[in-house]
C-alpha positions in Angstrom: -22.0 -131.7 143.6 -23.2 -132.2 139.9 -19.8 -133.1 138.6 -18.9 -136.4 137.2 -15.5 -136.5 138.0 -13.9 -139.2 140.1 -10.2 -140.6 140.0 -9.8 -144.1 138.7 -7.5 -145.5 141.7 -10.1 -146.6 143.8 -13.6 -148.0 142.0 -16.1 -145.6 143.3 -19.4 -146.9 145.3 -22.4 -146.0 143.2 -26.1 -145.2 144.8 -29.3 -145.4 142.8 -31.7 -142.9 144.1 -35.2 -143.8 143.2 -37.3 -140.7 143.5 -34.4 -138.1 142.6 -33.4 -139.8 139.0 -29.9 -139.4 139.9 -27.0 -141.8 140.6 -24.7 -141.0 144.1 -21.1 -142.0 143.4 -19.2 -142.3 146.4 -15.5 -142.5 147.6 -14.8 -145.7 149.2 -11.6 -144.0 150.6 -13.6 -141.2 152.4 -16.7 -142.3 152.5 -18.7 -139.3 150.9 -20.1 -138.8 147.7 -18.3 -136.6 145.0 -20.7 -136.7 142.5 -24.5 -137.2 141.0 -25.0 -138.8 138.2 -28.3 -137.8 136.1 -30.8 -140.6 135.2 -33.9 -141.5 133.6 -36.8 -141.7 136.2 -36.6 -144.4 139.0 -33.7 -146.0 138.5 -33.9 -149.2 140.5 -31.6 -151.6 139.5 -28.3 -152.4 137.8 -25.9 -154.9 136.3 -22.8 -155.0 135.0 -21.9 -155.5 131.2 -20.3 -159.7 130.3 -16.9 -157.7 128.9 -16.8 -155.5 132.6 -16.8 -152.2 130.5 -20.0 -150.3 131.4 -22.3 -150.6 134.2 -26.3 -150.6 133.3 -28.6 -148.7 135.3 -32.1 -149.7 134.7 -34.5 -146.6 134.5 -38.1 -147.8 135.4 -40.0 -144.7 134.7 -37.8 -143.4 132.2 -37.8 -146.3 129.3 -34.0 -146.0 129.5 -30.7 -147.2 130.3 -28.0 -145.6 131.2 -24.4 -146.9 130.8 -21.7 -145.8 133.1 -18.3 -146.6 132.9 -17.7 -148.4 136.5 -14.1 -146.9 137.5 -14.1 -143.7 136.3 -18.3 -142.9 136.9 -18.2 -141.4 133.4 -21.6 -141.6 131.7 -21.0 -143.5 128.2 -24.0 -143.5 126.2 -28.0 -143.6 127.3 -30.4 -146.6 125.4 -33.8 -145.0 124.6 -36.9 -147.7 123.9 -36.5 -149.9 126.6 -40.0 -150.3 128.3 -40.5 -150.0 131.9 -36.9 -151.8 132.8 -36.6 -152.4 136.6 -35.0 -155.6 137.1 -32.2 -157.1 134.9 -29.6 -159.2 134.3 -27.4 -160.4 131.7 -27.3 -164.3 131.3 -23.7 -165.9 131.7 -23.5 -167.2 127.9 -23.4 -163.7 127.4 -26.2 -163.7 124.2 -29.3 -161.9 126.6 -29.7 -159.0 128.3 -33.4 -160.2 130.4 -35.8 -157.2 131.7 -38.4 -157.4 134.0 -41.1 -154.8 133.0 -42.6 -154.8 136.7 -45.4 -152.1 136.0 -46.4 -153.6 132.6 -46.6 -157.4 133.7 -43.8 -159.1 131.2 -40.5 -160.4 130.5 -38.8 -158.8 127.9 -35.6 -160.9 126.6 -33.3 -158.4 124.0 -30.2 -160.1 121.7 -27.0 -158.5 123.4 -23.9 -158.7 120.4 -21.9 -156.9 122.6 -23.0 -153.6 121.9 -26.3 -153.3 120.7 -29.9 -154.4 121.8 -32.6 -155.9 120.0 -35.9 -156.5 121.5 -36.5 -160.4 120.7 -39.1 -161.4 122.8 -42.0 -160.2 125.1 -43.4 -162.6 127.5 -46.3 -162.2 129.9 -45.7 -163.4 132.8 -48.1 -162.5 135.8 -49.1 -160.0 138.2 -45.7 -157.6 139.1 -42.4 -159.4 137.9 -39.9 -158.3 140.5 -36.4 -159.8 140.5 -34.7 -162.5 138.1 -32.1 -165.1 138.2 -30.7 -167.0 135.7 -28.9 -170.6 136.0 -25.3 -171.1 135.5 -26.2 -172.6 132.1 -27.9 -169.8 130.5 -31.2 -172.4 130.1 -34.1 -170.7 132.5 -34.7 -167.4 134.1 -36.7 -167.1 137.3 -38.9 -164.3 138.1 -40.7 -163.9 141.6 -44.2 -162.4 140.8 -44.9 -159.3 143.7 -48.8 -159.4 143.7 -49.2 -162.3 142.8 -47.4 -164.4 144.8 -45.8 -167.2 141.9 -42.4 -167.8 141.1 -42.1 -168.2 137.0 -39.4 -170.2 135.1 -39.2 -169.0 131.8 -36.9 -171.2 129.2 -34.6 -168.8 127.3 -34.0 -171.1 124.0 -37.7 -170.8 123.9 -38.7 -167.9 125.6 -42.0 -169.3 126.9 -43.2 -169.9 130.8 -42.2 -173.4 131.9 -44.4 -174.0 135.1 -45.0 -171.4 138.1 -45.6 -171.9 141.3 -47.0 -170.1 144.3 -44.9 -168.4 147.0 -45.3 -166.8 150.5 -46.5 -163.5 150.4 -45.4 -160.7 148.3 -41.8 -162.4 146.6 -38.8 -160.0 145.8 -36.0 -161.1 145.2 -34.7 -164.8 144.2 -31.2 -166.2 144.2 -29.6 -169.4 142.9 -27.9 -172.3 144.7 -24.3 -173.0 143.1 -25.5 -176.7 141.6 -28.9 -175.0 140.3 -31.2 -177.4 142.4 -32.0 -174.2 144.6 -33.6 -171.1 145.0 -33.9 -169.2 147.9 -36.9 -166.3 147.8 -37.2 -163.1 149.8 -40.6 -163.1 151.2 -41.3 -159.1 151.8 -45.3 -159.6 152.7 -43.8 -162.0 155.4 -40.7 -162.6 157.7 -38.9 -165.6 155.5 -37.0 -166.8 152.9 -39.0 -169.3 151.3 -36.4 -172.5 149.4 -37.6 -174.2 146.2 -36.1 -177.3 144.8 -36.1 -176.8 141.4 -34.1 -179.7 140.3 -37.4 -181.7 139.0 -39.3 -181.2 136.2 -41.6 -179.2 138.6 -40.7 -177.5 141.4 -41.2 -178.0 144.9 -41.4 -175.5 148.0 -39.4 -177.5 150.8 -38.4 -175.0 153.9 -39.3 -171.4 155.0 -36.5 -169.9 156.8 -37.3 -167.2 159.5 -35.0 -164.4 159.0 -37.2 -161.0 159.6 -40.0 -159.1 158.8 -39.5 -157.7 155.6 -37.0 -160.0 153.9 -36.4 -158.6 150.3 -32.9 -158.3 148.9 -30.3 -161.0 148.6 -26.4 -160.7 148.2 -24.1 -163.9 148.2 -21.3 -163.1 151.0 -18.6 -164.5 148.5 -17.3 -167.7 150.1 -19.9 -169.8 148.2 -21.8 -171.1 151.4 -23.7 -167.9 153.1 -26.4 -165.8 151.3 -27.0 -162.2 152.9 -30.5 -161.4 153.3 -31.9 -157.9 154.2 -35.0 -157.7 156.0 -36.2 -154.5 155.1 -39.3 -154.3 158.2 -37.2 -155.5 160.5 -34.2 -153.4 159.9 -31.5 -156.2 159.7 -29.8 -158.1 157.4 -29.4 -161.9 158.0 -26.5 -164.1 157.0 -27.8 -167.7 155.9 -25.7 -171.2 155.5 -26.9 -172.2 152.0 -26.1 -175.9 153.0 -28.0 -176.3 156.7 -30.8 -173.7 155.3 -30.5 -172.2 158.8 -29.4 -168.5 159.8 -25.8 -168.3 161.2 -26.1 -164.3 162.0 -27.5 -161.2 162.0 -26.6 -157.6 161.9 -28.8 -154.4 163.0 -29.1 -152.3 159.6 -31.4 -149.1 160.5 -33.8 -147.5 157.9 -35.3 -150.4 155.6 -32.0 -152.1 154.4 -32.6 -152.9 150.6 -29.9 -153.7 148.4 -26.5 -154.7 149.5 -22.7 -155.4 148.3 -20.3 -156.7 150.1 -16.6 -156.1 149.9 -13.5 -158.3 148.8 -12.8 -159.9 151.9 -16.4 -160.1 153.0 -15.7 -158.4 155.9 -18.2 -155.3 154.9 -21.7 -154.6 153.6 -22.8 -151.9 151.8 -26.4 -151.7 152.3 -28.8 -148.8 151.3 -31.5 -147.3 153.8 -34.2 -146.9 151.8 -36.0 -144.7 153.9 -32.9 -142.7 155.9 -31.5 -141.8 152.5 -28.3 -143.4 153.3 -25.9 -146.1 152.4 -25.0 -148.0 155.6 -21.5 -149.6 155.8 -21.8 -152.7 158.4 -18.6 -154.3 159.9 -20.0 -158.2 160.2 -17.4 -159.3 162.6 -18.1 -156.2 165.0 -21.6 -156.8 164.1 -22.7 -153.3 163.9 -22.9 -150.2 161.6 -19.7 -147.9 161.0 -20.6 -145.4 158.7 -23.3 -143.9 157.2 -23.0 -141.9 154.1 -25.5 -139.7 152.8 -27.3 -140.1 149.7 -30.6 -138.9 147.8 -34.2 -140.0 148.7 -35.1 -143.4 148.6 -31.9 -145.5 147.9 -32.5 -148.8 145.9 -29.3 -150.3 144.0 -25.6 -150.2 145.1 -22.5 -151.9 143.4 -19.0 -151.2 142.9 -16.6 -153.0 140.7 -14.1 -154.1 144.2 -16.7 -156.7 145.3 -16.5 -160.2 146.5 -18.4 -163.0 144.3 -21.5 -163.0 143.6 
């Protein structure tokens, strides 16, 4: 199964598998996976390029990025140089590509022209940057901090640390209310999602919501008001009301449920196992798992381009 060929009908499902350095590109259609996809080592993380064309997987352990077209899982072109990449995320003006360097303690913020990447800045942030967020307007980037328990704003016109402010234990990953006065943050040393209100010129921590032991990995549901939560202890993924702060639902999700998409109609979650080495499809108004689809050992990222919003 070390072919990279897959028909361009149907978007394919893509797997990152941490501790094999290989990518699992799945049929939605069938629900198996055609192909692996060579890597740098650990890939952990990806995000899609502003113009839709390539999909970047962030290779921790490698120094590299790998760019795979997102229909047709062809791999385009690998980006050598870039230092210990395991978060990252484009900002919506389009001008940055940010990466958190999560073994090396920084920020790294690289000029994106479209094509090319230039290194630009390097900031140090704290102990373990872990996952970012950037507001609507392209102004801050937010980093949770994994041992040391902070959350860091980091302006991008300047590229230097605004405030920080400490979390609940061990923060993963963060995610953005629609007016930017929010930010919701998985507490994985813990059993909550901690909110901030960040619309001040310092923040403020103002609720912890209960959701499971465990909770690390945020997907929006798509309809603007509910925020999926996975709680990776626990071994279920919560949906929250964004507005009321208050959990609406949850769904069993066996294995240490990571990473999650969700599809079109928001009817489905994709959601990786991390430690069943499988991709768990959940029907949320059945409210239980339907498939599971083999992957490789220790499954962190999954996207495909047939999603609903983000």
């Amino acid at each position: 199964m070390n072919g990279i060929s897959v028909g361009a009908a149907t978007p394919p499902v893509f797997v990152l598998n941490s501790l094999e350095a290989d990518i699992s590109v799945i049929d939605p259609v069938t629900w198996t996976e055609t192909a692996r996809i060579p890597t740098g080592k650990e890939p952990h993380h990806m995000y899609l390029t502003p113009d839709e064309k390539s999909l970047v997987v962030a290779n921790a352990l490698g120094d590299t990025l790998t760019f795979v077209d997102p229909r047709t899982a062809q791999v385009q072109r690998t980006v050598r140089g870039i230092v210990d990449p395991y978060h990252l995320r484009f900002s919506p003006d389009m001008k940055w590509l940010i990466v958190a360097a999560n073994r090396l303690n920084h920020v790294d913020f690289y000029r994106w022209d479209g094509e090319n990447l230039v290194l630009a800045q390097r900031v140090a942030t704290g102990k373990t940057p872990s996952h970012l967020w950037i507001d609507g307007q392209s102004h801050t980037v937010y980093s949770t901090m994994q041992d040391s328990d902070e959350l860091v704003a980091i302006d991008i016109a300047t590229q230097k640390i605004k405030w920080r402010i400490k979390t609940g234990a061990m923060p993963a990953d963060v995610y953005g209310s629609s007016d930017g006065k929010r930010l919701f943050v998985g507490l994985t040393g813990g059993d909550s999602v901690e909110v901030f209100d960040v619309s001040g010129q310092q923040p403020r921590s103002i609720q912890l919501i209960k959701t499971g032991a465990g909770a690390h990995a945020f997907r929006a549901t798509g309809d603007g008001k509910h925020l999926f939560v996975s709680n990776r202890v626990a071994n279920t993924i919560s949906k929250i009301d964004m507005t009321t702060q208050q959990v609406v639902d949850t769904y069993p999700a066996p294995g240490g449920p990571d990473c999650m998409d969700v599809s079109p109609d928001g009817r489905w979650i994709y959601v990786t196992a991390r430690w069943a080495r499988k991709l768990l499809v959940i029907d949320t108004q059945e409210r239980k798992v339907v498939r599971k689809v083999n992957v490789g050992k220790s499954p962190h990222g999954v996207w495909t381009l047939q999603h609903a919003p983000r």
